[in-house]
C-alpha positions as CSV (number, residue, x, y, z in Angstrom):
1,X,283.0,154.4,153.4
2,X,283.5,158.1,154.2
3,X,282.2,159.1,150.6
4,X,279.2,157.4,151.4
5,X,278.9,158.8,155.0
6,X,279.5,162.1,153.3
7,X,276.9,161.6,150.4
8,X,274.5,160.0,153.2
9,X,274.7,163.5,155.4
10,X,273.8,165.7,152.3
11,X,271.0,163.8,151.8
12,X,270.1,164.6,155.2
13,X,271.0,167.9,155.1
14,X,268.9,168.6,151.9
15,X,265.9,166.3,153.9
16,X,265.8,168.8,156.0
17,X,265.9,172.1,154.2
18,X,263.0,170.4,151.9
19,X,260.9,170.2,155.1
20,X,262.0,173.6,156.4
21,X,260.9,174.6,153.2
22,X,257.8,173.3,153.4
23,X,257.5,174.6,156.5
24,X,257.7,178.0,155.6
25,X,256.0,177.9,152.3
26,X,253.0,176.5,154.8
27,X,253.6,179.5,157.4
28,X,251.1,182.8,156.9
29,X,252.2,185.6,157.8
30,X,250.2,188.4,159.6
31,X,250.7,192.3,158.6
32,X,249.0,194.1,161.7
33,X,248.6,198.1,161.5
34,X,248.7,199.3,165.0
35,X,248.5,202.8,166.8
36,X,251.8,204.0,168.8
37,X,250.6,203.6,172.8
38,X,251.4,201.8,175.0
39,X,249.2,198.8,174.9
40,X,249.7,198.0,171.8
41,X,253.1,198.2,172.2
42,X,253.2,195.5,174.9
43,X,251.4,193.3,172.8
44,X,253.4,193.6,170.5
45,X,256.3,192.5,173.0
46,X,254.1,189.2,173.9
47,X,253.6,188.5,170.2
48,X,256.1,186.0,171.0
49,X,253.6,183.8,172.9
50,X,251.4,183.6,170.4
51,X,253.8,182.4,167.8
52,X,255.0,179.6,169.9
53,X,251.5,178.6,170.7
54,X,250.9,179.0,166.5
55,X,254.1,178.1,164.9
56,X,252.3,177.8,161.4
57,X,251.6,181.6,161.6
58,X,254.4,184.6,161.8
59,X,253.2,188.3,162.6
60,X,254.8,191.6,161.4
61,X,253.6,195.0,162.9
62,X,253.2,198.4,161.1
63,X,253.1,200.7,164.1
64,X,252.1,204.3,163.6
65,X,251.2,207.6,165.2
66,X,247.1,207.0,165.8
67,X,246.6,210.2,162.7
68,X,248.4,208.8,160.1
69,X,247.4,204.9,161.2
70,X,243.9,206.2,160.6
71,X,245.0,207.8,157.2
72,X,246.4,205.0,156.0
73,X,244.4,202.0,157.1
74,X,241.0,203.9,155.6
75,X,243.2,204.1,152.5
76,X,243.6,200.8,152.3
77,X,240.8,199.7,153.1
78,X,238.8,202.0,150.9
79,X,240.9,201.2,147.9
80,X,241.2,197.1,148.7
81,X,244.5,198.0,148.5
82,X,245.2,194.4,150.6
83,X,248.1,196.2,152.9
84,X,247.1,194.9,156.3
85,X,245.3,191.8,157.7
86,X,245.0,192.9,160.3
87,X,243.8,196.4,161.3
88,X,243.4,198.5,164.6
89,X,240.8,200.7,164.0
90,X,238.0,202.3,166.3
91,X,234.0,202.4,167.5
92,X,234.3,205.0,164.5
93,X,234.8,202.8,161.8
94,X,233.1,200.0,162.8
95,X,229.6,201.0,162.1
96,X,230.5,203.3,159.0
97,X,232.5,200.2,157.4
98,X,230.9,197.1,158.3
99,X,227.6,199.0,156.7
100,X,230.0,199.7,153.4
101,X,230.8,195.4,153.8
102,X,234.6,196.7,154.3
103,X,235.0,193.9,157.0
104,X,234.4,190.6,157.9
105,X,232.2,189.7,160.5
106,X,234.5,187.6,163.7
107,X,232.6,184.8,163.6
108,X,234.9,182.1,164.6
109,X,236.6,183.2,167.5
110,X,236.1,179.8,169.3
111,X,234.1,178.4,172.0
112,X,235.8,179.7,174.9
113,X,236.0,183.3,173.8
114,X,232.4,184.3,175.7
115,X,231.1,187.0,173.9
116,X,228.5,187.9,176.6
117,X,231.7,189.1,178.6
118,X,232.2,191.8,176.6
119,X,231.1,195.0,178.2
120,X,227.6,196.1,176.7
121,X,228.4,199.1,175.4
122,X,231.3,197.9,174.0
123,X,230.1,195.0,172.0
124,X,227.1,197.1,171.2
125,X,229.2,199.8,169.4
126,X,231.1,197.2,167.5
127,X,228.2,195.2,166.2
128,X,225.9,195.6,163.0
129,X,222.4,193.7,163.1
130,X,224.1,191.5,165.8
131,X,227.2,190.9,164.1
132,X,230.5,191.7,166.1
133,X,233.1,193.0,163.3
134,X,235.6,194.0,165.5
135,X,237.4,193.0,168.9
136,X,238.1,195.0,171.5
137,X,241.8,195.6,172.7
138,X,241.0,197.6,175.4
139,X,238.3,200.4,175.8
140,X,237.9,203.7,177.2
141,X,235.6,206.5,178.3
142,X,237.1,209.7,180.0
143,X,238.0,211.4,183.3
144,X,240.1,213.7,185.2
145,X,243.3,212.5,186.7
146,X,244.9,214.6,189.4
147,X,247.9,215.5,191.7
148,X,246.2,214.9,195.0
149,X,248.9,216.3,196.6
150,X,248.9,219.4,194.4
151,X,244.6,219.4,195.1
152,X,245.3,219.5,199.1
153,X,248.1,222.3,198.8
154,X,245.5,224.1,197.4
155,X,243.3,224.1,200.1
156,X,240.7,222.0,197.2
157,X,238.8,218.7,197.6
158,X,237.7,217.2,193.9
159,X,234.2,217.3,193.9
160,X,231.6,214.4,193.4
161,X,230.6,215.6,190.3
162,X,233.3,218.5,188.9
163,X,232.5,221.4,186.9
164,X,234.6,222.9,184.3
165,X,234.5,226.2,186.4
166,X,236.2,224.3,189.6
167,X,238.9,222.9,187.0
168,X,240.2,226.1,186.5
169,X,240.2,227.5,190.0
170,X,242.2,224.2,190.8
171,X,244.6,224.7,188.1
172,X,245.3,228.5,188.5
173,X,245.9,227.6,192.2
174,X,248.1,224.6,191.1
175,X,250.4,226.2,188.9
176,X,253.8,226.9,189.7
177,X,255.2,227.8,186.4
178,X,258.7,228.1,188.3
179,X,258.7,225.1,189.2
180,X,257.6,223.8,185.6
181,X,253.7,222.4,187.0
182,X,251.0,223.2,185.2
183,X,247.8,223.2,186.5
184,X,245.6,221.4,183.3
185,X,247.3,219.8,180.6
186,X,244.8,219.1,177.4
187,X,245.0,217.8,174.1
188,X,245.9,220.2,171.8
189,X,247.2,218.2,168.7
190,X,244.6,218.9,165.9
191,X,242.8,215.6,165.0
192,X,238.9,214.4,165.1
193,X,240.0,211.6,167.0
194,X,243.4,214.0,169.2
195,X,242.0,217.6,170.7
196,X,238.4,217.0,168.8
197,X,237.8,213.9,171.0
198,X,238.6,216.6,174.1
199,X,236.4,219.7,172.6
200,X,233.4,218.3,171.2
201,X,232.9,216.0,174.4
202,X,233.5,219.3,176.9
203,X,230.9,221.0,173.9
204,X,228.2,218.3,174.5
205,X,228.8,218.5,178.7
206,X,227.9,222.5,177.7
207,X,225.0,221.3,176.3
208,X,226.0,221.0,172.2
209,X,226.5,218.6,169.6
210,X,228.3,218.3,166.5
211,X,224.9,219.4,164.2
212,X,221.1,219.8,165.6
213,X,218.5,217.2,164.3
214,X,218.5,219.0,160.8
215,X,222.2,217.9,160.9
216,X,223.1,221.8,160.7
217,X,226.5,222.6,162.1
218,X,226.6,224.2,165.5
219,X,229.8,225.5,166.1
220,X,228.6,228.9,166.5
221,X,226.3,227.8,169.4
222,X,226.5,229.1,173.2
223,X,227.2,225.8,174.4
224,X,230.2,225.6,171.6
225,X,231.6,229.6,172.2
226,X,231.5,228.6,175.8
227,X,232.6,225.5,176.0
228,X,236.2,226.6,173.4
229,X,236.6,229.5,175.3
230,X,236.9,228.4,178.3
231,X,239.3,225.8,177.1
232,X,241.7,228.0,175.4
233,X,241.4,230.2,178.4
234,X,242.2,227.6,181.0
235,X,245.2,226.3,178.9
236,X,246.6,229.7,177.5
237,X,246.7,230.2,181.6
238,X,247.7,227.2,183.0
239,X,249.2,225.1,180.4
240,X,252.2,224.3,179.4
241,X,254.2,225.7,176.4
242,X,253.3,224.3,173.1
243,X,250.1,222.4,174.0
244,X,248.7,222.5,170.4
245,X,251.1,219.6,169.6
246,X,250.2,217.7,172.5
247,X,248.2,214.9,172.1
248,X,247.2,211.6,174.4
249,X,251.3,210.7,174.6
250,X,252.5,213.8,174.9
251,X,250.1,214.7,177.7
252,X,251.0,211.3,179.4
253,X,254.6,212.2,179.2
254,X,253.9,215.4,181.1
255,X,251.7,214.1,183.5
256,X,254.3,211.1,184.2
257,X,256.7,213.7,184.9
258,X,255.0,215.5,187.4
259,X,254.5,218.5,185.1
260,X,250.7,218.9,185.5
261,X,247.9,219.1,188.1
262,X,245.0,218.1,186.2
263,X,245.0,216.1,183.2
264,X,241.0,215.0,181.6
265,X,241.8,212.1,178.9
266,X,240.9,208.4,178.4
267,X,240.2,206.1,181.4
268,X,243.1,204.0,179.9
269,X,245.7,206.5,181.0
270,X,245.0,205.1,184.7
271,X,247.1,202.0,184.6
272,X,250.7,204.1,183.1
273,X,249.9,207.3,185.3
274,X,249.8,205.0,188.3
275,X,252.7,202.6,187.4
276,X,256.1,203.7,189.7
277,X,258.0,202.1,186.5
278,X,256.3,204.7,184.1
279,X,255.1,207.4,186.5
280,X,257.3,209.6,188.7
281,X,254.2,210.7,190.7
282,X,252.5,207.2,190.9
283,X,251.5,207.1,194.8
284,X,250.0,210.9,194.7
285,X,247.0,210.1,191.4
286,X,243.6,210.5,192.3
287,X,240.4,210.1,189.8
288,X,236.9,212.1,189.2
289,X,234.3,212.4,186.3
290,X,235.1,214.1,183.3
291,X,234.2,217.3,184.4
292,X,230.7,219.1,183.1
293,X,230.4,222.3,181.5
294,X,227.4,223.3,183.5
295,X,226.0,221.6,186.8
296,X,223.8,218.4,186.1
297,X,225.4,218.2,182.5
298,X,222.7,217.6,179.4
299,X,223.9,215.7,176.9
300,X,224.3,212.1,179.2
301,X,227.0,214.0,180.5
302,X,230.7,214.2,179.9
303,X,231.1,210.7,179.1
304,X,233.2,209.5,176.0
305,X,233.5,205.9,174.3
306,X,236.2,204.3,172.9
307,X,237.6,201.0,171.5
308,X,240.9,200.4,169.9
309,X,239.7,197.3,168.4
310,X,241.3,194.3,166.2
311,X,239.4,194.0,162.4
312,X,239.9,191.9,159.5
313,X,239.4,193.7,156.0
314,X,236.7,191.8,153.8
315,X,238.9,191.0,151.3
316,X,241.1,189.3,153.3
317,X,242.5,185.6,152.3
318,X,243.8,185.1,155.5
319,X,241.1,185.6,157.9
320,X,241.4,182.0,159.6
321,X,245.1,183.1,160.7
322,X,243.8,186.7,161.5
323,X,240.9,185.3,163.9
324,X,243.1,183.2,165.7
325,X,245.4,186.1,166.4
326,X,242.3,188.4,167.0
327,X,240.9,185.9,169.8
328,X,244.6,185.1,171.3
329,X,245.1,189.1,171.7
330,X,241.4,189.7,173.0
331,X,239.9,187.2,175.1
332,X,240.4,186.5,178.9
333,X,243.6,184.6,178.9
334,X,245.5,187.5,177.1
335,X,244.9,189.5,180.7
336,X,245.7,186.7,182.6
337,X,249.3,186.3,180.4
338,X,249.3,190.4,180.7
339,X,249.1,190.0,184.7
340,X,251.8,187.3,185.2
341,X,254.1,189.4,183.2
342,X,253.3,192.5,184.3
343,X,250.8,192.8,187.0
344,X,247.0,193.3,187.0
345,X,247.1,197.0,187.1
346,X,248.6,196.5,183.5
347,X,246.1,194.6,181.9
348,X,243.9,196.3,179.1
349,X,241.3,198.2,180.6
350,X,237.6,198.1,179.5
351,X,236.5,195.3,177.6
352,X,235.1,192.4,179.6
353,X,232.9,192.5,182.4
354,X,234.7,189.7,184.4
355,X,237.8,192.3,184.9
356,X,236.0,194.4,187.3
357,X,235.0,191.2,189.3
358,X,238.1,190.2,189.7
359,X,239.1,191.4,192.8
360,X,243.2,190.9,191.8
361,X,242.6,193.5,189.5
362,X,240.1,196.3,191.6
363,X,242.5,195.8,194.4
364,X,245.7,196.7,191.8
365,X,243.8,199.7,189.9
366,X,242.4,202.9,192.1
367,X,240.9,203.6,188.7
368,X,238.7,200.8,187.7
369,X,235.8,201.6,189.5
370,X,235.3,205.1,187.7
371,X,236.1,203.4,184.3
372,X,233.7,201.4,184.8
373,X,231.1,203.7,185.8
374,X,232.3,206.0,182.6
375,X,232.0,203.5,180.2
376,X,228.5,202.2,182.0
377,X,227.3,205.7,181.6
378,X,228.5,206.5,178.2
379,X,225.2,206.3,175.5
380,X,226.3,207.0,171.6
381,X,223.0,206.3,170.0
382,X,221.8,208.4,168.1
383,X,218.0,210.3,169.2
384,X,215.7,213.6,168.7
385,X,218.1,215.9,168.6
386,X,221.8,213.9,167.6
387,X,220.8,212.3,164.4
388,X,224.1,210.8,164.5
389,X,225.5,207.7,166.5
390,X,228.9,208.6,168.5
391,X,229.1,211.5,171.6
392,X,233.1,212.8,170.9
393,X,232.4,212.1,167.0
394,X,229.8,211.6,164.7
395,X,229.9,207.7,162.7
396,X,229.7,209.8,159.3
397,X,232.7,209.3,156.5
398,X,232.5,213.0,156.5
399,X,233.7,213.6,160.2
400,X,237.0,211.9,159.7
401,X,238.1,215.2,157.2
402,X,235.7,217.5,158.6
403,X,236.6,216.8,162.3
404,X,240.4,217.0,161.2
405,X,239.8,220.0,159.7
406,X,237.9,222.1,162.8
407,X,240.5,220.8,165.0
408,X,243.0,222.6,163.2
409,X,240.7,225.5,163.6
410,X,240.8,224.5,167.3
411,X,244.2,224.6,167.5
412,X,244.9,227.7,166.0
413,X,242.8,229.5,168.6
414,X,244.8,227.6,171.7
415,X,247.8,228.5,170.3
416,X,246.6,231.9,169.7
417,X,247.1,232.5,166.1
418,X,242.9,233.4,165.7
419,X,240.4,233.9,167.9
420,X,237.9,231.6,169.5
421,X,235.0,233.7,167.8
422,X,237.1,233.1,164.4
423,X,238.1,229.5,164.4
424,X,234.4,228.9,165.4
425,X,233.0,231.1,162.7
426,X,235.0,229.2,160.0
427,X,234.6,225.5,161.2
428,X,230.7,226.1,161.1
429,X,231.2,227.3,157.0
430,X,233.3,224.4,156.5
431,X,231.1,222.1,157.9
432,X,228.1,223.7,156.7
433,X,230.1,223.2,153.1
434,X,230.9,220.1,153.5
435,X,227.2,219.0,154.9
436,X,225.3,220.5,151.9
437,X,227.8,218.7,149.5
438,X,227.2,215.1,150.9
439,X,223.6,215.8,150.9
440,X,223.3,216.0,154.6
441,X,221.3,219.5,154.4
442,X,218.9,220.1,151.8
């Protein structure tokens, strides 16, 4: 009897390792390349809902710094070299690899999903010929965040509509270097996507772009010589030490601590910079425009846009997995999960319209009604005199290098190793190099 009780539970036992078996060899698994902030990171903390909700489907994350994730998810992709399923890319790539047929278009992202939510400019930026090939996690434009406090000990009041000029009178009268404050903190990190994003928006509120219609370079513009030096004058004042390794993280990590009066970055900073958990100057942050080089800025003003966005590579087997996970982590009831966990003001800024009428979420964030109004305002078509589409980059292949490249320029003139003059002088040869090679200038 106990024999055949014993030989009765292995064959139990073995039941069930066969169907756990099964069970696994059905399961995909999802590799997701991600970029470093914070968002992300709390998604990734929530993956856990999805996974219960889809038990058939088990998701690993690649998370990297946002320059080498670029580096190394345009490798992949380039080279079909099959490493993610997943990718976080931006309103960069989109329209320079859906043209190439590098992604699939998301066109199964169910019925309840509501497309016509996304915000227009948004969904515009990540669509070809009406096709959306990419979701959007949460999306940006740009303005100045500020020490109120800081502001009224100055004897300031933010303007309407602020000037460059006023910045730097508020941040020399700001600074307390004593006291470790610093008036203006600014990207600095070299990148086309880190202090580039910064620079050539200030250069187009100053009245430049990247290249005139021709597509010839115009670093060594007016609006450009202004428009660099007064930024490496402002921050070799005001800023702190080191700031040509800061980037959007680094600069969050300062403001956090109380270390700067001003800081001008993406809209999505307003949720951490106003969180008491996160922010040790939460109850004393106040929001304005980006601020213009010149009054009544040309250009369509000092508006950026961005979307860190979820894609699926075109050759892709499992893109039926990858748009389940693309809808769970983009549609309404991700914010809604997002705000029982951890409030509204912590829900992903900038992608639907229905956020900013929901009155939960205007009355938790000071900052939503001038993201809005950003984003609203922010126009990266191409016309007349831009022939390219994108105001803080140009949607070429060539920017990503070129755009790297200048910023190191960019960065060796904040940090005071060349001169504004010089680091100009060489990113227009480079560029113009680089132009006339890809056939851009004839």
């Amino acid at each position: 009897m106990r024999h055949h009780n014993e030989i009765k539970g292995l064959l139990v036992a073995t039941s069930l390792m066969a169907l756990a078996g099964v069970a696994n060899a059905q399961q995909t698994s999802l590799t997701i390349g991600t970029v470093n902030n914070n968002d992300m990171i709390r998604m990734q903390g929530l993956t856990g809902e999805f996974e219960k909700a889809n038990p058939d489907i088990k998701v690993n994350w690649v998370t990297l710094e946002e320059n080498v994730l670029r580096q190394r998810v345009t490798t992949d992709i380039a080279t079909n070299g099959g490493q993610f399923d997943i990718m976080t890319i931006g309103t960069y790539e989109v329209p320079i690899w859906s043209k190439q047929a590098w992604l699939a278009p998301l066109e199964n992202l169910g019925a309840d999903y509501d497309i016509d939510d996304l915000l227009p400019p948004i969904r515009n930026a990540l669509s070809t010929d009406g096709k959306l090939f990419a979701a959007p996690f949460y999306g940006e434009s740009v303005m100045t965040i500020y020490r109120k406090d800081l502001l009224d000990k100055a004897g300031l009041t933010m303007p309407e509509k602020p000037t460059f000029s006023f910045l730097k009178e508020a941040a020399e009268k700001m600074t307390d270097k004593s006291a470790g404050v610093y008036g203006i903190c600014l990207r600095g990190k070299p990148g086309w996507g880190e202090n580039m994003a910064f620079i050539g928006n200030l250069a187009r509120s100053y009245g430049g772009n990247y290249f005139d219609a021709s597509w010839k370079p115009q670093f060594e513009s007016e609006a450009w010589k202004k428009a660099v030096g007064d930024y490496v004058e402002v921050m070799q004042k005001y800023g702190p030490p080191g700031a040509a390794s800061n980037g959007f993280n680094e600069n969050l990590s300062l403001f956090s601590q109380g270390k700067c009066g001003m800081w001008i970055d993406a809209t999505s900073a307003g949720n951490f910079v106003t969180n008491p958990k996160q922010s040790q100057v939460s109850d004393k942050v106040g929001f304005a425009p980006a601020p213009c080089g010149v009054e009544n800025c040309p250009n369509g003003g000092a508006n950026w846009l961005w979307a860190w966005s979820l894609a699926i590579p075109a050759s892709s087997q499992k893109k039926e997995a990858a748009e389940k996970f693309i809808t769970w982590a983009t549609d309404k009831k991700y914010q809604e999960l997002v705000a029982s966990k951890e409030g509204w003001s912590n829900v992903p800024p900038g992608t639907r319209t229905s956020l900013y009428e929901n009155k939960s979420y205007t009355d938790a964030t000071p900052f939503a009604a001038e993201t809005l109004r950003a984003m609203n305002a922010a126009d990266p078509a191409a016309g007349p005199d831009k022939p390219y589409v994108g105001l803080q980059f140009a949607a070429i292949p060539e920017f990503q290098g070129l755009g790297t490249a200048v910023g190191q320029q960019m960065a060796g003139a904040l940090s005071g190793s060349v001169k504004v003059e010089q680091a100009l002088a060489a990113a227009q040869a480079q560029a113009t190099r680089e132009l006339t090679r890809a056939g851009y200038i004839k």
